[in-house]
N, C-alpha and C positions, 0 to 999 in steps of 0.2 A: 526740687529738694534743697531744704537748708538744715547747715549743723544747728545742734541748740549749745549756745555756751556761756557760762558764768556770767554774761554779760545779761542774758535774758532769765535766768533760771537759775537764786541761787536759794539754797538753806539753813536756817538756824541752826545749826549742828557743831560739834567740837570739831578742831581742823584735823586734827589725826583720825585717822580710819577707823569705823568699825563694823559694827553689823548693820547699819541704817541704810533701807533699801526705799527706794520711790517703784511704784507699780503706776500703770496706765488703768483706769478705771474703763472698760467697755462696756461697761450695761449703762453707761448713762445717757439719758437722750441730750438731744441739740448739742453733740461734743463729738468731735472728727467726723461732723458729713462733708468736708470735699478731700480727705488727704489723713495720714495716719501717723503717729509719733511714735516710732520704736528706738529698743525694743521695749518691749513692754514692760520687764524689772531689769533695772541696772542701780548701782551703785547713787546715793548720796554724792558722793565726791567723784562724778563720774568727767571723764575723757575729753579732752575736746573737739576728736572726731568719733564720740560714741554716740550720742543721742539723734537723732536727726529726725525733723519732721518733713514726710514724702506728701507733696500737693497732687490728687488725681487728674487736674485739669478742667477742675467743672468749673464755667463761666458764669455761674449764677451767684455764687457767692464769696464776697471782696475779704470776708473774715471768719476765721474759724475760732474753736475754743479745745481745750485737753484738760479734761479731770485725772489729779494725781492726786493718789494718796501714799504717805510716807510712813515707817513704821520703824523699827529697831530690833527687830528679830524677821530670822528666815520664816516662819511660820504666816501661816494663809492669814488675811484679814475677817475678821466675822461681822461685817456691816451689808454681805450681799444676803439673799434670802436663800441661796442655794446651800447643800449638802456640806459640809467639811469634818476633813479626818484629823484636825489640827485646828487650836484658837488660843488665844492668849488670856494672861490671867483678865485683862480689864473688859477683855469680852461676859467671862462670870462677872466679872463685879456689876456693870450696867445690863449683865440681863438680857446679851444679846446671844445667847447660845440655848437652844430651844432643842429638846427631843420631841419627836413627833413617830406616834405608836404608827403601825402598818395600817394601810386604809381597807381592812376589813377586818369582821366582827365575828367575836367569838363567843363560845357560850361559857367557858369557864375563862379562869383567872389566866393571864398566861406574863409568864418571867421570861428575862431576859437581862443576859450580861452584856457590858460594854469594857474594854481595859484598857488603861491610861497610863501613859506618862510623861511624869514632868521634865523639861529638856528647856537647860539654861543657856545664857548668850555667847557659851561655848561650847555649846552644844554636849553636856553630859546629863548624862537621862539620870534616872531616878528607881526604883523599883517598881514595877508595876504594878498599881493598883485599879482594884475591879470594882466598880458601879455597878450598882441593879436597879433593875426598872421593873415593876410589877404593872401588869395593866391589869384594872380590873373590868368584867364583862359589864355592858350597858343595858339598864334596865327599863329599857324600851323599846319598841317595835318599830319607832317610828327612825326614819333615813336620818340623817346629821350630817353636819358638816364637819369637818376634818380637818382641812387648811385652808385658811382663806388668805391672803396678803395684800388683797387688792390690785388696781391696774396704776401704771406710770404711763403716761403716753402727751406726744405733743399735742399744743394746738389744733384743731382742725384734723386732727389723724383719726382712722378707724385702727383698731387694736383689738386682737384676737385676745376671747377672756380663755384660757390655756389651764389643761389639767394642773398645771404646775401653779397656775393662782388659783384653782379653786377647786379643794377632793372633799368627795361628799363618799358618805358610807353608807350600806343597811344590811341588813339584817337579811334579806330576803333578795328577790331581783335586782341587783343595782342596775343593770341598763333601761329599768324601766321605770325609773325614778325622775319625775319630772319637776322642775324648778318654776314654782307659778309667780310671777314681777307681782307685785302688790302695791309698790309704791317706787316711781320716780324710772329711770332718770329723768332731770329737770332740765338737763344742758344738753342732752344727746338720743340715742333710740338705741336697742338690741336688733341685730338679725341673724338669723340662719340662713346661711346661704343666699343672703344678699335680701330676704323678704323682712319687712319687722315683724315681732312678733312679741307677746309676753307671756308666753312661756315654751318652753322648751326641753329634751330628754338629758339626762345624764351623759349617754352614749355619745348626743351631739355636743356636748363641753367636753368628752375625753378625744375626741376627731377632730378637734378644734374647727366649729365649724359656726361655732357662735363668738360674735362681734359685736365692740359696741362704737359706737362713730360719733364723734364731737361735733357738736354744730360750729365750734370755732371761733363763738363769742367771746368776750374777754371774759370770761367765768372759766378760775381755776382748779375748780373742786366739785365732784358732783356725788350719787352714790344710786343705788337704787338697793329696794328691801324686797324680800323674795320668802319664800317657804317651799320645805319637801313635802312632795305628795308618794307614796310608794303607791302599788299594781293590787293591793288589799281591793276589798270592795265591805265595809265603806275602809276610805284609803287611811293609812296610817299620816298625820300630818305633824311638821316638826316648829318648833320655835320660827317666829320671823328672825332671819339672819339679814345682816346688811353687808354689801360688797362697794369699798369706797374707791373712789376715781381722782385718782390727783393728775392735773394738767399743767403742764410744761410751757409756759408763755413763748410763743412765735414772736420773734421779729420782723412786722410786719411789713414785708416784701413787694415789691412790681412784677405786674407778668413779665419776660423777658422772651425776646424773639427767639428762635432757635434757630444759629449758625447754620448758613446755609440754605437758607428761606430766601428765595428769588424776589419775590411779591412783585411780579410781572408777568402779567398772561398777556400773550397771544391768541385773539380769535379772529377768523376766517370769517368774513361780511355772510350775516345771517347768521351764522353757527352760532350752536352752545357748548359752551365749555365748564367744566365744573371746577370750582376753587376747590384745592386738594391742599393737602399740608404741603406739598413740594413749594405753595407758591405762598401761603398764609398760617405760618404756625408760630402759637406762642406759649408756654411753660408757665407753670407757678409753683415757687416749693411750698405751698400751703394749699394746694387745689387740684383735684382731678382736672384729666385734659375733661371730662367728659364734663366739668362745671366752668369751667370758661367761657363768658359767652361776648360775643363782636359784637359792634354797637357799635350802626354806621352813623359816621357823625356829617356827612358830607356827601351827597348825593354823586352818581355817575354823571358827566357832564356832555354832550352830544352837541357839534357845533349847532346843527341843526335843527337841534330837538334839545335847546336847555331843561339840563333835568331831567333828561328821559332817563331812566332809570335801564 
């Protein structure tokens, strides 16, 4: 565990105090995988034993990294994709505050109020004013998609596509709304439950039970294009939709032994013994154990028998 202080962390900011807070960004990848920097919001002009970043112990990697973002009001940021009860004015102005109607389908018009207020950097509110949202009903049969945002994921990772990247609606059955791949991915493959596969049920993207896996090329970006089919006969079928893949570059790492690995058997003349991880194990943070593979470079040696394997 080390403090963080002015010496390592400082900001462009006025020297007197005021509302300018630093937050810890946690949705972002390749940032606090061995150790964690709280707390999470604290002050601009913060302490010299307030910050500190706690190390877990993992031996595999000599350097970490920590996304912060800074802000000048107590209110939530609006650069994550998730929900918020609060955003700030320049969130409207760049367009980054999005309503998104219920993911099911109506047959008439259906309203809806939201009410607001404005609350300045001293915190005094404003009268409350009401927004309406009219949704009008959709004039067709066919399933749709709803939200899409696409996936973030490292290098070489598999990454579950999750109701939360991707809601589809219809009109009629939605669990038996099936999503048929028509084109790509290029860099990686889909499966359900560990099979590939190209296409799959609605039911199994709300179970999260569909994945997509990077081959772990140096290719940053991939996408695949898809279509609804609904349970009709013949089936109602919707626009091609596209679902984009942004990848996260891996620094490219050595396997590394695992603390505690002997790599010394004893066998009893005749006998067989099996190499276990107790005596041969080795890690990679970009690789299943199960894609590892040993590659004897140096044959067993037998005084007797050079080479006898």
């Amino acid at each position: 565990m080390v403090y963080v202080t002015e010496n390592e962390l400082q900001f462009s900011v006025p020297k007197e105090r005021d509302s300018c807070k630093v937050e810890v960004v946690l949705n972002e990848p390749v940032t606090q995988r061995v150790g964690k920097l709280t707390p999470l919001i604290f002050d601009c002009h913060f302490l010299p034993k307030e910050v500190k970043y706690i190390h877990n112990g993992c031996p595999l990697l000599e350097e970490d990294s920590v996304r912060l973002r800074i802000y000048r009001t107590c209110l939530d940021s609006c650069d994550d994709k998730g929900s918020h009860s609060n955003f700030t004015t320049p969130c409207c102005i760049y367009v980054h505050v999005i309503y998104q109607s219920p993911n099911v389908s109506y047959s008439e018009r259906q309203n809806y109020e939201v009410e607001f207020q404005a609350v300045d950097s001293i915190f005094k509110s404003s009268s409350p004013t009401m927004v309406y949202f009219s949704i009008r009903s959709t004039e067709t049969n066919a399933p749709r998609v709803a939200w899409n945002v696409g996936l973030d994921l490292l290098e070489g990772q598999s990454h579950a596509i999750t109701w939360d990247a991707l809601q589809i609606v219809d009109n009629g059955n939605l669990d038996a709304v099936q999503l048929v791949v028509v084109e790509g991915p290029q860099h990686g493959w889909i499966t359900v439950q560990g099979i590939p596969v190209l296409s799959f049920l609605q039911r199994d993207l709300f179970y999260g039970l569909i994945y997509y896996h990077h081959l772990g090329g140096e290719i940053f970006q991939d996408s695949f294009e898809f279509i609804l089919s609904d349970s009709q006969k013949p089936p109602n079928l919707s626009d091609i939709q596209t679902v984009m893949i942004h990848i996260v570059p891996v620094k490219d790492q050595l396997p590394e032994e695992v603390p505690g690995t002997t790599r010394q058997l004893v066998v009893k003349e005749i006998e067989i013994a099996h190499v276990t991880k107790k005596y041969l194990r080795f890690i990679d943070a970009e690789s299943p154990d199960n894609q590892l593979i040993f590659i004897v470079t140096k044959s067993c040696f037998s005084p007797t028998s050079p080479g006898m394997p």
